[in-house]
N, CA and C atoms of all chains as a GROMACS GRO file, in nm:
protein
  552
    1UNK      N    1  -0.842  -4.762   0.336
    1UNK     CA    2  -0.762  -4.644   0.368
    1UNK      C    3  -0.822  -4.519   0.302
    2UNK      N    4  -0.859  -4.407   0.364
    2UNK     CA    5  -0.907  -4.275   0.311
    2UNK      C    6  -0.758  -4.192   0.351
    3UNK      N    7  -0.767  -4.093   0.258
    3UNK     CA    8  -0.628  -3.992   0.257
    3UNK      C    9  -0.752  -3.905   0.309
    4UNK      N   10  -0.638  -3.813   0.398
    4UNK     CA   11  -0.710  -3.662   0.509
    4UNK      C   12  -0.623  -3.599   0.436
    5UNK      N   13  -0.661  -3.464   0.425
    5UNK     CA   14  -0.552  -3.382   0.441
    5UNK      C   15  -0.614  -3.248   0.536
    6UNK      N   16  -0.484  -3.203   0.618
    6UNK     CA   17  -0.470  -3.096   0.679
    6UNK      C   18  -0.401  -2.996   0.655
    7UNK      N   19  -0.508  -2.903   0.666
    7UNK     CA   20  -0.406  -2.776   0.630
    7UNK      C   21  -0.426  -2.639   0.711
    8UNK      N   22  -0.248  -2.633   0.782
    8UNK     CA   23  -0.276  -2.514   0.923
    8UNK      C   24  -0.241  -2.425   0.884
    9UNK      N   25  -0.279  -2.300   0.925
    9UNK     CA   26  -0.227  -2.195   0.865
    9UNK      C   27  -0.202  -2.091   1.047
   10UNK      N   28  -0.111  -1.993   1.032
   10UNK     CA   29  -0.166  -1.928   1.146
   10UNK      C   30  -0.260  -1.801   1.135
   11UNK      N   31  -0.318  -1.794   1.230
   11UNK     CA   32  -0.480  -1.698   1.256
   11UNK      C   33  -0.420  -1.572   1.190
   12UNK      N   34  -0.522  -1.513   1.156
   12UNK     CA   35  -0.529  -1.399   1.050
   12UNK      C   36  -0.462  -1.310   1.183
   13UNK      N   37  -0.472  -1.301   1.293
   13UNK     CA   38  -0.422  -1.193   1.336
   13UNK      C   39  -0.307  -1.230   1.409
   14UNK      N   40  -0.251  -1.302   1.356
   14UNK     CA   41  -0.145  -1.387   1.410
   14UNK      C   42  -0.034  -1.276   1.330
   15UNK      N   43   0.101  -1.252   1.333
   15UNK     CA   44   0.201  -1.242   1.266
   15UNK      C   45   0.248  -1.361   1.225
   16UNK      N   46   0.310  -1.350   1.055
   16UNK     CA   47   0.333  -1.455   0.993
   16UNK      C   48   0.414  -1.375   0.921
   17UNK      N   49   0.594  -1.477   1.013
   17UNK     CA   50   0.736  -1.428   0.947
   17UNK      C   51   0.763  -1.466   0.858
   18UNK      N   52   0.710  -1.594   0.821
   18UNK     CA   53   0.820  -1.689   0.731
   18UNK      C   54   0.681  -1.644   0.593
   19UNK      N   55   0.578  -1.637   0.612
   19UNK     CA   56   0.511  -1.578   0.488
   19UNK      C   57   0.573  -1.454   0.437
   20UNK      N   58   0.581  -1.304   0.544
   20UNK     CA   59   0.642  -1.208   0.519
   20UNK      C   60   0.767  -1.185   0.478
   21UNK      N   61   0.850  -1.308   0.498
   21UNK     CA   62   0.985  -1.344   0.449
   21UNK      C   63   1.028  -1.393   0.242
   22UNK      N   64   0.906  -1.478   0.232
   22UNK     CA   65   0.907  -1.551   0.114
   22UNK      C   66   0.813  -1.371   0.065
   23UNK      N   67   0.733  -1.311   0.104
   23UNK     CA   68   0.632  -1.220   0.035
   23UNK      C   69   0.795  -1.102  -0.016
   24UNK      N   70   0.888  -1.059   0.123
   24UNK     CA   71   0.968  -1.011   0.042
   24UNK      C   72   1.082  -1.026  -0.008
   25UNK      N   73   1.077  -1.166   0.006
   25UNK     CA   74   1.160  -1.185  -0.151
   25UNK      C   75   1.134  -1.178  -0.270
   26UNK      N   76   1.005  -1.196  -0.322
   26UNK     CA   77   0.939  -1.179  -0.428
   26UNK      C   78   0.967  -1.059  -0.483
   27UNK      N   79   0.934  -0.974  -0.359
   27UNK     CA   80   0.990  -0.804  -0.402
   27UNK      C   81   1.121  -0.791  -0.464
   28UNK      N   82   1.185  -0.825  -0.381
   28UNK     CA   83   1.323  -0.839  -0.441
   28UNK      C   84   1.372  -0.923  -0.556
   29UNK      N   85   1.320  -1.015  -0.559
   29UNK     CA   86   1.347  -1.073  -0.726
   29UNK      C   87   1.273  -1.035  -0.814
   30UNK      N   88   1.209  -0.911  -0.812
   30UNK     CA   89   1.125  -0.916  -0.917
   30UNK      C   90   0.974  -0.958  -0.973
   31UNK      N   91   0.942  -1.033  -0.862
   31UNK     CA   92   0.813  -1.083  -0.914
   31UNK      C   93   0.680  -0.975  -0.861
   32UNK      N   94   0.601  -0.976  -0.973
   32UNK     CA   95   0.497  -0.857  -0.940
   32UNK      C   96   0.378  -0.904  -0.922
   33UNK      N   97   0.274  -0.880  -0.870
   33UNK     CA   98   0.172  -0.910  -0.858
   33UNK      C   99   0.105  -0.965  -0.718
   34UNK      N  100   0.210  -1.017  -0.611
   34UNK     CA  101   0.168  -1.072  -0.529
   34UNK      C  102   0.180  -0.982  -0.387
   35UNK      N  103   0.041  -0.994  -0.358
   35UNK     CA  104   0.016  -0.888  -0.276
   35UNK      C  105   0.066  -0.871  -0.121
   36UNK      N  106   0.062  -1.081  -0.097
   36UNK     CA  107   0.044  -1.113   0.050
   36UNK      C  108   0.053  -1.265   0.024
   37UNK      N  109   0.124  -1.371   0.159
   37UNK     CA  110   0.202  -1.424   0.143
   37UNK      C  111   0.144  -1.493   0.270
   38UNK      N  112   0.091  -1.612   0.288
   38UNK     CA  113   0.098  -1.666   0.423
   38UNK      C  114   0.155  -1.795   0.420
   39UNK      N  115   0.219  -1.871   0.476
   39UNK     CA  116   0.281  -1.985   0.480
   39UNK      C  117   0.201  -2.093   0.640
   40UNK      N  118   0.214  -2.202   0.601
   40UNK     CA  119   0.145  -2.288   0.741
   40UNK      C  120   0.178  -2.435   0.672
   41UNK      N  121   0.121  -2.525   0.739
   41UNK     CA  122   0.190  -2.683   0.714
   41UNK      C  123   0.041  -2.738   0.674
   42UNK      N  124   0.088  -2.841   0.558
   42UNK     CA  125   0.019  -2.913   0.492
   42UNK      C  126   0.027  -3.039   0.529
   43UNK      N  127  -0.062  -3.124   0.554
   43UNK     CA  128  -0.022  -3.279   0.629
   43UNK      C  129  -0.073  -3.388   0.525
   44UNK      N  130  -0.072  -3.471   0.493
   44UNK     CA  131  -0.190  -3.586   0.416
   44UNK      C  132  -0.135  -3.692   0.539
   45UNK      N  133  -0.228  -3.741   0.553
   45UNK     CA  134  -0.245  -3.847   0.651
   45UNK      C  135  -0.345  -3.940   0.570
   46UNK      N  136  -0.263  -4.102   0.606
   46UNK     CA  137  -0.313  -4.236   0.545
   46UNK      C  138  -0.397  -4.269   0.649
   47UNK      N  139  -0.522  -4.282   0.649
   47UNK     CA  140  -0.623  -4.325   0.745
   47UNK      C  141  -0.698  -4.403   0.755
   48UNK      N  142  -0.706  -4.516   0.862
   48UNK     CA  143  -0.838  -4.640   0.851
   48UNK      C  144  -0.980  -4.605   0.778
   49UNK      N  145  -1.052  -4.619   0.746
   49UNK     CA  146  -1.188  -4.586   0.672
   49UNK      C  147  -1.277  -4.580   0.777
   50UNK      N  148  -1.245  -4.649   0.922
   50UNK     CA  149  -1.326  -4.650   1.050
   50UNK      C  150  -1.315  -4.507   1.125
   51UNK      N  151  -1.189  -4.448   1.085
   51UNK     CA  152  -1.156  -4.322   1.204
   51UNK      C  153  -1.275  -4.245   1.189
   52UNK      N  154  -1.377  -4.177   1.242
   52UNK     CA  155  -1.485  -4.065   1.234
   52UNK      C  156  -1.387  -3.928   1.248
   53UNK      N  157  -1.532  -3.827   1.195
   53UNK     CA  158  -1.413  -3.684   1.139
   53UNK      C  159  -1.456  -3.633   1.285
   54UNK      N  160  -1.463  -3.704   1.392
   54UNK     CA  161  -1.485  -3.631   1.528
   54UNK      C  162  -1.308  -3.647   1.595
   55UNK      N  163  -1.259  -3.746   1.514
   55UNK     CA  164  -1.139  -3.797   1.552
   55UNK      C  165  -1.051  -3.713   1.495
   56UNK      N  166  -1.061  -3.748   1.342
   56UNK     CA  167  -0.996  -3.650   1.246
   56UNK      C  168  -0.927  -3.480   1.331
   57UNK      N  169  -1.073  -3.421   1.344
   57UNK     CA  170  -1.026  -3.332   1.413
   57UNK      C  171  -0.985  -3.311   1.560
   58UNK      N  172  -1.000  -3.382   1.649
   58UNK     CA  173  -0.917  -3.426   1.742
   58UNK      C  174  -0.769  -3.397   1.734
   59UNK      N  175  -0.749  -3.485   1.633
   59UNK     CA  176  -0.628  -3.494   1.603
   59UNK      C  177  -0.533  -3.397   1.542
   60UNK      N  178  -0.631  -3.316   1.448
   60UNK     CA  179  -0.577  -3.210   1.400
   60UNK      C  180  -0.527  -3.116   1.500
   61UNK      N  181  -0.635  -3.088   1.578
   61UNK     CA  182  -0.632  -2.942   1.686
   61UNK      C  183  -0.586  -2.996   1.824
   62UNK      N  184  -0.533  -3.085   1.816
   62UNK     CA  185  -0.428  -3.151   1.922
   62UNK      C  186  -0.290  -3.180   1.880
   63UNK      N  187  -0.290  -3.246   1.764
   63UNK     CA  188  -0.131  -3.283   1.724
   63UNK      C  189  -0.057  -3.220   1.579
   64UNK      N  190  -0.164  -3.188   1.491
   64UNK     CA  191  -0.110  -3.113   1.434
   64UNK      C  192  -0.143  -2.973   1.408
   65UNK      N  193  -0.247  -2.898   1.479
   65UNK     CA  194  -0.200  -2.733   1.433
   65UNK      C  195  -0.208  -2.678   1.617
   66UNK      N  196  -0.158  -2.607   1.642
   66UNK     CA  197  -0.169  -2.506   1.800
   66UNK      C  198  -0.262  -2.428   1.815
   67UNK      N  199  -0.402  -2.447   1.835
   67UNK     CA  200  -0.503  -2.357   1.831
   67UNK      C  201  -0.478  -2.214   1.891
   68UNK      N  202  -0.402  -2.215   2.010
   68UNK     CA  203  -0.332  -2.072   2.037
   68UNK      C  204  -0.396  -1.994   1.909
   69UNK      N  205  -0.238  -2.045   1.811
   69UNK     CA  206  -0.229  -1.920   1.760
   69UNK      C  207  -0.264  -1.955   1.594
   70UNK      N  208  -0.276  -2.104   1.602
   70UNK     CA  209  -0.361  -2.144   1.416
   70UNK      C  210  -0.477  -2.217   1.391
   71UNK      N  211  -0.505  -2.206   1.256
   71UNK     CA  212  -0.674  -2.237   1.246
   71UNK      C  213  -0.616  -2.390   1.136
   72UNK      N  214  -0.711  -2.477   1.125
   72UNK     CA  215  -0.694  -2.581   1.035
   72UNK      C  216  -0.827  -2.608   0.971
   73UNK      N  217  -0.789  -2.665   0.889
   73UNK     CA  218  -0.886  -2.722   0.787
   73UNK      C  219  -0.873  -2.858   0.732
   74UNK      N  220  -0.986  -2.994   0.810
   74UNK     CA  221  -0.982  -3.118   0.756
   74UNK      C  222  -1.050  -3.117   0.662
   75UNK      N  223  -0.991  -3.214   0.544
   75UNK     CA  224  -1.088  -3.244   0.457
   75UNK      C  225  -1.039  -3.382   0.410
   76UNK      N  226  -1.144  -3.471   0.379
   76UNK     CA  227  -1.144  -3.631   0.363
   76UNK      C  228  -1.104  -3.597   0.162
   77UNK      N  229  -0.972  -3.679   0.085
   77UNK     CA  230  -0.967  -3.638  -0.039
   77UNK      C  231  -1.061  -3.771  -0.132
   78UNK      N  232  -1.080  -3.770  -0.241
   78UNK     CA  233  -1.144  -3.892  -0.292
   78UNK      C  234  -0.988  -3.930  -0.368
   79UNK      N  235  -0.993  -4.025  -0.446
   79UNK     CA  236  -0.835  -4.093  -0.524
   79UNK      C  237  -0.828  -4.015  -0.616
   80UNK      N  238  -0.937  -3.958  -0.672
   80UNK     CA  239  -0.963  -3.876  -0.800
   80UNK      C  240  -0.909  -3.724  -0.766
   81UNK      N  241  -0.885  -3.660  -0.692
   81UNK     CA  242  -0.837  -3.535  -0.613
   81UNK      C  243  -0.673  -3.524  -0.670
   82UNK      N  244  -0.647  -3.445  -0.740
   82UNK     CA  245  -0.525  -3.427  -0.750
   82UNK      C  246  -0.506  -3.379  -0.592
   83UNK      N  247  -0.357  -3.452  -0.579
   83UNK     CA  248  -0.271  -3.379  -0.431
   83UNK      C  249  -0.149  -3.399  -0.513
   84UNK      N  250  -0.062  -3.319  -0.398
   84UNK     CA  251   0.109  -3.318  -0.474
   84UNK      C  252   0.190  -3.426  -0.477
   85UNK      N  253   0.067  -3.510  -0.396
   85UNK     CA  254   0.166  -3.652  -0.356
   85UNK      C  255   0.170  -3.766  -0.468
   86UNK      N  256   0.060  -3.681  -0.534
   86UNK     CA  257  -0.038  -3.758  -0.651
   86UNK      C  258   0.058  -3.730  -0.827
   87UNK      N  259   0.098  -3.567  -0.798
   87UNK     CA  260   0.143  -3.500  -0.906
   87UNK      C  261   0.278  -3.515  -0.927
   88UNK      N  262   0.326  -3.575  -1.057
   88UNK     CA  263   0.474  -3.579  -1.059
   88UNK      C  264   0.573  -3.408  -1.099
   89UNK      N  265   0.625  -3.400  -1.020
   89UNK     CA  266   0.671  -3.246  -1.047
   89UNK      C  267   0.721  -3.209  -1.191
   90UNK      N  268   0.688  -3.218  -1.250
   90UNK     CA  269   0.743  -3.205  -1.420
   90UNK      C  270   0.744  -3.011  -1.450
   91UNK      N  271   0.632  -2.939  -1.340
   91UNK     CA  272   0.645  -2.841  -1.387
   91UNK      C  273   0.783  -2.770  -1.392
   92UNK      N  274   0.907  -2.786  -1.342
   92UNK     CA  275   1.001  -2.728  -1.359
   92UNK      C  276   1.035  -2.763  -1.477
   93UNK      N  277  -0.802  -0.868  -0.703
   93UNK     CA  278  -0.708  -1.029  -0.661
   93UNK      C  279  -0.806  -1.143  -0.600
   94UNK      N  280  -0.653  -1.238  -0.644
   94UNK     CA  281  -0.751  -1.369  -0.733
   94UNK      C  282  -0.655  -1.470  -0.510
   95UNK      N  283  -0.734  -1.537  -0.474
   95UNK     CA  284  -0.636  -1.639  -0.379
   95UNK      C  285  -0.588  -1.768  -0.445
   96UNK      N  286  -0.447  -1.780  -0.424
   96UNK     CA  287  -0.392  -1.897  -0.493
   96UNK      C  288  -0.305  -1.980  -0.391
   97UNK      N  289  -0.356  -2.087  -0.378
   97UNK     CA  290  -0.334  -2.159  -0.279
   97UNK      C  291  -0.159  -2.284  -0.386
   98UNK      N  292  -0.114  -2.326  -0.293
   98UNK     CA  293   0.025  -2.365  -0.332
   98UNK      C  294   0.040  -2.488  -0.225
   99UNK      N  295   0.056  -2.597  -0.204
   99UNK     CA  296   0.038  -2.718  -0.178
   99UNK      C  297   0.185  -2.773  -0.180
  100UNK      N  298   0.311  -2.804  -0.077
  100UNK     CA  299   0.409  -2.861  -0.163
  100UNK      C  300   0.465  -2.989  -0.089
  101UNK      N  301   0.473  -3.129  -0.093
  101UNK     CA  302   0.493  -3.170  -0.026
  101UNK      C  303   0.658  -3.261  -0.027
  102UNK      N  304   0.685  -3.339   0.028
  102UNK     CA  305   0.847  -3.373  -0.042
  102UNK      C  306   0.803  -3.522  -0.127
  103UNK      N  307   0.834  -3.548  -0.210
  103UNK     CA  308   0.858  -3.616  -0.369
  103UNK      C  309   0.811  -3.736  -0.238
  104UNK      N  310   0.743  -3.844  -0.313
  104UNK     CA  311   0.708  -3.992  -0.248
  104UNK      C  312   0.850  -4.080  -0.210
  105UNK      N  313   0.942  -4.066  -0.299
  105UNK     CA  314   1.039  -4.097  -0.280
  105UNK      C  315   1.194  -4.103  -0.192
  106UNK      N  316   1.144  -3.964  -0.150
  106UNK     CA  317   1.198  -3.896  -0.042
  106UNK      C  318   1.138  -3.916   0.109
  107UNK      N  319   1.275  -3.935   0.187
  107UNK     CA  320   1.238  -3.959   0.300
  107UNK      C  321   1.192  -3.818   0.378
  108UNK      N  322   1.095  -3.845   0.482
  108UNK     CA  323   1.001  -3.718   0.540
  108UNK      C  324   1.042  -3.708   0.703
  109UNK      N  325   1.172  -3.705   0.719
  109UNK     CA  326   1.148  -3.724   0.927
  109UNK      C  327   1.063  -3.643   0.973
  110UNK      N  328   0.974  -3.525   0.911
  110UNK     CA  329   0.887  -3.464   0.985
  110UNK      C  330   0.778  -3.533   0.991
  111UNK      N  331   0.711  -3.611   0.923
  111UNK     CA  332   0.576  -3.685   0.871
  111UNK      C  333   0.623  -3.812   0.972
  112UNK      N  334   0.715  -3.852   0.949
  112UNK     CA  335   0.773  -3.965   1.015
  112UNK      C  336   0.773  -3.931   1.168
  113UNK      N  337   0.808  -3.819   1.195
  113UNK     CA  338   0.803  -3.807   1.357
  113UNK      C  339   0.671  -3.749   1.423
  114UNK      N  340   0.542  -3.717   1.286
  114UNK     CA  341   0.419  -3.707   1.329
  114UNK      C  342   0.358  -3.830   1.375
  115UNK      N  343   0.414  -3.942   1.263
  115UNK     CA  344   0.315  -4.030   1.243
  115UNK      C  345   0.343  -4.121   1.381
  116UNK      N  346   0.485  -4.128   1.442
  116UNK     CA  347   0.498  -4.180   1.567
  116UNK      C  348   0.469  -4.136   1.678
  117UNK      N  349   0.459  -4.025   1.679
  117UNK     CA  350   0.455  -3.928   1.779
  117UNK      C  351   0.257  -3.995   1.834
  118UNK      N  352   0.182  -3.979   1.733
  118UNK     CA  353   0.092  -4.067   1.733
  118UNK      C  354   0.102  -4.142   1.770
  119UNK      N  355   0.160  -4.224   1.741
  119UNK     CA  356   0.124  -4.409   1.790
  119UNK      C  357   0.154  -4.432   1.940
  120UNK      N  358   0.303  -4.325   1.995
  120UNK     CA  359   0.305  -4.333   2.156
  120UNK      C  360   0.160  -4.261   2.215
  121UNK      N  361   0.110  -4.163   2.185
  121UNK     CA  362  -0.003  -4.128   2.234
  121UNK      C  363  -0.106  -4.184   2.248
  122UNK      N  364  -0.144  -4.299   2.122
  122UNK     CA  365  -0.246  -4.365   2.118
  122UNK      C  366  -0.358  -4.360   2.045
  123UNK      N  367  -0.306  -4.273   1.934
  123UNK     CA  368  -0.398  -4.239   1.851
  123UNK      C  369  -0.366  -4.361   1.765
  124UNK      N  370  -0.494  -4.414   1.709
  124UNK     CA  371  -0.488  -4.562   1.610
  124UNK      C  372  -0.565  -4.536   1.532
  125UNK      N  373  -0.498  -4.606   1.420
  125UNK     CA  374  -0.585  -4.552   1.262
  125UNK      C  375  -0.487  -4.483   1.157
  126UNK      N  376  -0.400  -4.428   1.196
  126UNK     CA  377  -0.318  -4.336   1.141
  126UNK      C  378  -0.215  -4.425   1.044
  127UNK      N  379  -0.225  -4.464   0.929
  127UNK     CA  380  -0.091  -4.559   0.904
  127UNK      C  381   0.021  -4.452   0.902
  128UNK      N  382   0.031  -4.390   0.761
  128UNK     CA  383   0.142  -4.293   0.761
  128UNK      C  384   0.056  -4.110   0.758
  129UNK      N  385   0.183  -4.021   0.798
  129UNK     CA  386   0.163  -3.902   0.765
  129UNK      C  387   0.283  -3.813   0.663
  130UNK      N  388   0.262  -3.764   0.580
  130UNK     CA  389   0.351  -3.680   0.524
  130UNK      C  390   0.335  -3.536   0.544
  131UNK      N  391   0.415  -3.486   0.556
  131UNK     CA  392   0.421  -3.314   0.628
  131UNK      C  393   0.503  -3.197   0.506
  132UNK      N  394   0.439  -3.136   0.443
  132UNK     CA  395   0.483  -2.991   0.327
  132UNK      C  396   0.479  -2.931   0.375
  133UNK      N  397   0.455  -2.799   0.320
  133UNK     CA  398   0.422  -2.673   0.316
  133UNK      C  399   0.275  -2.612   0.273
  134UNK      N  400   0.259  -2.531   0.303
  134UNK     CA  401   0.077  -2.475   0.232
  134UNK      C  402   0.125  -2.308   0.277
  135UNK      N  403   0.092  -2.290   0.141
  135UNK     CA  404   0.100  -2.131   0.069
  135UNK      C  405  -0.044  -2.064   0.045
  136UNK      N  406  -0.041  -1.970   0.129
  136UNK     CA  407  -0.169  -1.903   0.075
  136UNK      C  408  -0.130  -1.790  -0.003
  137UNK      N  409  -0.135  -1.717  -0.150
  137UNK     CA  410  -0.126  -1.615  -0.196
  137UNK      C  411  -0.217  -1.547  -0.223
  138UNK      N  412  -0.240  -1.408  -0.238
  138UNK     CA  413  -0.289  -1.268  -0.301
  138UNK      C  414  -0.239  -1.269  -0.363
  139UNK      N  415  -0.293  -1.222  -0.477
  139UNK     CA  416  -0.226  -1.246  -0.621
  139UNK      C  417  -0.298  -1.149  -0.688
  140UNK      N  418  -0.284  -1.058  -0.773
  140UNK     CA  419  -0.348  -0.968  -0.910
  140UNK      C  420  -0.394  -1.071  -1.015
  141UNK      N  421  -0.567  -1.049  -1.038
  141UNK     CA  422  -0.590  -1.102  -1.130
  141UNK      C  423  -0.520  -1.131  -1.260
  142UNK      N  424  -0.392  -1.031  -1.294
  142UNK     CA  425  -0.319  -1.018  -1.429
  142UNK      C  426  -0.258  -1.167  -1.433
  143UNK      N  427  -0.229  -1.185  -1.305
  143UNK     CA  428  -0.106  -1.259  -1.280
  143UNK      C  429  -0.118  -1.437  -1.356
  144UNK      N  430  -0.116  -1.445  -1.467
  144UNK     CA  431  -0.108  -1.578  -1.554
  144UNK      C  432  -0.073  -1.688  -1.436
  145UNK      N  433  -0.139  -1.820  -1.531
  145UNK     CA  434  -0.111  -1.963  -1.435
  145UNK      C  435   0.024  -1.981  -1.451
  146UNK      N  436   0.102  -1.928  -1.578
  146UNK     CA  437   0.260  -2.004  -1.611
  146UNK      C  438   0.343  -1.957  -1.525
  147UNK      N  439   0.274  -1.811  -1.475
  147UNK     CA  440   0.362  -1.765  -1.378
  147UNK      C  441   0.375  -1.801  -1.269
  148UNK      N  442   0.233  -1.812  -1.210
  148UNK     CA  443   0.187  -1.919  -1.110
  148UNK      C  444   0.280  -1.987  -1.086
  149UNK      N  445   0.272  -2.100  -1.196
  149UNK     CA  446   0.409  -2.198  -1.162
  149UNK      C  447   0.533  -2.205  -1.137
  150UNK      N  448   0.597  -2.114  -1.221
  150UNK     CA  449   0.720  -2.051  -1.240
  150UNK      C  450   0.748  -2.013  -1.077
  151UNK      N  451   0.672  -1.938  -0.972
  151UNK     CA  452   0.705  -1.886  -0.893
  151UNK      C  453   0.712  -2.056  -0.783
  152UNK      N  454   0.616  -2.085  -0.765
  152UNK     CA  455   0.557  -2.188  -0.713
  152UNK      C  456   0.729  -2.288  -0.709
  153UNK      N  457   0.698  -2.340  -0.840
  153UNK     CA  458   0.862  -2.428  -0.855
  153UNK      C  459   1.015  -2.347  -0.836
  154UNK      N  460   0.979  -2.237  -0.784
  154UNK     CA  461   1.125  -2.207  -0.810
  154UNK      C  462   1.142  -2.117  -0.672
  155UNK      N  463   1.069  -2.055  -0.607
  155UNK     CA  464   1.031  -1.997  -0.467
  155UNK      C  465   0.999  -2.054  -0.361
  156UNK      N  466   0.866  -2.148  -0.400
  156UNK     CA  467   0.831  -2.168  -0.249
  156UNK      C  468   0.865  -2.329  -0.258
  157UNK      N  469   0.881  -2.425  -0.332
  157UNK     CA  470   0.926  -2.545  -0.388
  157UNK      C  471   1.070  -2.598  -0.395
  158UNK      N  472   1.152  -2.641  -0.396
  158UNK     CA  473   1.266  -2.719  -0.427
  158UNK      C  474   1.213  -2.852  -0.537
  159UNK      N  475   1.232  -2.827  -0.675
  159UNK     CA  476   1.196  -2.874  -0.774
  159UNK      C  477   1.285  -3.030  -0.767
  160UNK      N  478   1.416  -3.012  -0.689
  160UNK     CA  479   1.456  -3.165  -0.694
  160UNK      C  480   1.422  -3.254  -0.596
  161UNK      N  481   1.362  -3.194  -0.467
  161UNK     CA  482   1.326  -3.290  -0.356
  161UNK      C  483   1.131  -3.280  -0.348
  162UNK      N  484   1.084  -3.210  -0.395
  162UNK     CA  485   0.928  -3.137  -0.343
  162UNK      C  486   0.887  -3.143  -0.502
  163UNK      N  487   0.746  -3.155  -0.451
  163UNK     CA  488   0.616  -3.130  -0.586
  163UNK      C  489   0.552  -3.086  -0.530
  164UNK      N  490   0.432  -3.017  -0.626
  164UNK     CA  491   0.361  -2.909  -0.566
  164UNK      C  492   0.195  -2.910  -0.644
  165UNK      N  493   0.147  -2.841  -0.578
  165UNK     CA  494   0.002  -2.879  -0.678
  165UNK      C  495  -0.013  -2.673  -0.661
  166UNK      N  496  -0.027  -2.631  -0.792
  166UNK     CA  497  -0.117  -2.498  -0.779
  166UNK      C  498  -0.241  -2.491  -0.754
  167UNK      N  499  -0.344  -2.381  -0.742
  167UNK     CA  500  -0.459  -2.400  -0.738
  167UNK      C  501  -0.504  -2.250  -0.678
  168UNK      N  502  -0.607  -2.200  -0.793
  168UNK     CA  503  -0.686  -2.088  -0.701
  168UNK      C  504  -0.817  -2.113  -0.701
  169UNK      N  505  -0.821  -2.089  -0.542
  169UNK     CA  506  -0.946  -2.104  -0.522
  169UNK      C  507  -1.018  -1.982  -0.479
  170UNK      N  508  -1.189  -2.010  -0.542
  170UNK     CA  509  -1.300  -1.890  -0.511
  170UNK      C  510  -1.297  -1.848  -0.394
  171UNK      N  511  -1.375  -1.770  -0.318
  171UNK     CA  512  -1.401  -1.688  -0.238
  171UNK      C  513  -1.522  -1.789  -0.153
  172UNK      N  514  -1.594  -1.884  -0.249
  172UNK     CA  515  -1.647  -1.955  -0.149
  172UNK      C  516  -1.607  -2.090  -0.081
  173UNK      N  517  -1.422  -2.097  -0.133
  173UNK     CA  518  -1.418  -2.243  -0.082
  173UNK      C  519  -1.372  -2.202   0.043
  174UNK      N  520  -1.379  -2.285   0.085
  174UNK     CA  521  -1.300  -2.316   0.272
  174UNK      C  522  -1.194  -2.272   0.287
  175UNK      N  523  -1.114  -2.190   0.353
  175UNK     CA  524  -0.975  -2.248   0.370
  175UNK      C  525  -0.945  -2.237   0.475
  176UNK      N  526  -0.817  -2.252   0.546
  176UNK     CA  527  -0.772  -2.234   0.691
  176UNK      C  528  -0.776  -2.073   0.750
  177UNK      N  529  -0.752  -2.019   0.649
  177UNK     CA  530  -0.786  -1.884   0.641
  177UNK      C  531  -0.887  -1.886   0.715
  178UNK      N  532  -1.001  -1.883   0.645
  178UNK     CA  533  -1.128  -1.822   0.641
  178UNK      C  534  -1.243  -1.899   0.837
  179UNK      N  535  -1.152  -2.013   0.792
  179UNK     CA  536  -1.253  -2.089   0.926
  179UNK      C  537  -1.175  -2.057   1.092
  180UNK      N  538  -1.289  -2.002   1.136
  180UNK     CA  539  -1.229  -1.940   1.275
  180UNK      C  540  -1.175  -2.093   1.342
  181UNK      N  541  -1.085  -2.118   1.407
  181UNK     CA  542  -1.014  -2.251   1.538
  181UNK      C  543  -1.104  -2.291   1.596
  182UNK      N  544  -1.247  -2.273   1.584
  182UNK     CA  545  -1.335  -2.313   1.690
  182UNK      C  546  -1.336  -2.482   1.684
  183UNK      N  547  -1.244  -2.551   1.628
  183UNK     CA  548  -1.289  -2.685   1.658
  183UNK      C  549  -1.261  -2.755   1.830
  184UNK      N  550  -1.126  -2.694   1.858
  184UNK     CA  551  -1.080  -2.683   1.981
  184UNK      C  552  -1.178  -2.733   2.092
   0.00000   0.00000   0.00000
């Protein structure tokens, strides 16, 4: 089993509400520094070690991002890769 | 400004019907290989170099996170890594 992960975002010239939404709230609570705000979906996918990354992305730019209007990014993780799935949330 | 990427996905423990209705949604199609998928969020920020990692977090766990159901991985990355950003949709 190799872990994928995907990550969609929508196209830079896309409008992005729900980024511009979380960007001004920040404003409003107070937090300084952050300039710009994009939001998109993060996937990890459990994968045979046979699938090829011709598939991988197949799959990406068919089932999980809408090329329309978003761009993705596969990448194969090693075990050693922190992911969030990996990280126990303690930072709160 | 520094890009700080934000990763959040829901706790292992927690059930995912979005990941869950990827990962089937697959299997009627016919895609094979796929055991499971889990489905987050992915944050791209602009950020002011000033802007400390504690804060980082602070915002991360308490903004774009739900600290009792979601974990999250921070992370800024250079100007030369990849991101969904940066790579035009041409996989399509």
């Amino acid at each position: 089993m190799a872990r994928v992960i995907v990550d969609v975002l929508p196209k830079a010239e896309i409008l992005d509400p729900q980024g511009q939404a979380v960007a001004r709230a920040m404003g409003r609570l107070g937090v300084a520094g952050v300039a710009d705000v994009r939001q998109g979906k993060h996937f990890v996918l459990e994968v045979d070690d046979e699938v090829p990354d011709a598939e991988l992305e197949r799959i990406a730019g068919t089932l999980l991002a809408n090329p329309v209007m978003e761009e993705w990014v596969v990448r194969r993780v090693s075990d050693a890769e922190a992911t969030a799935a990996d990280v126990p949330g303690t930072h709160a």
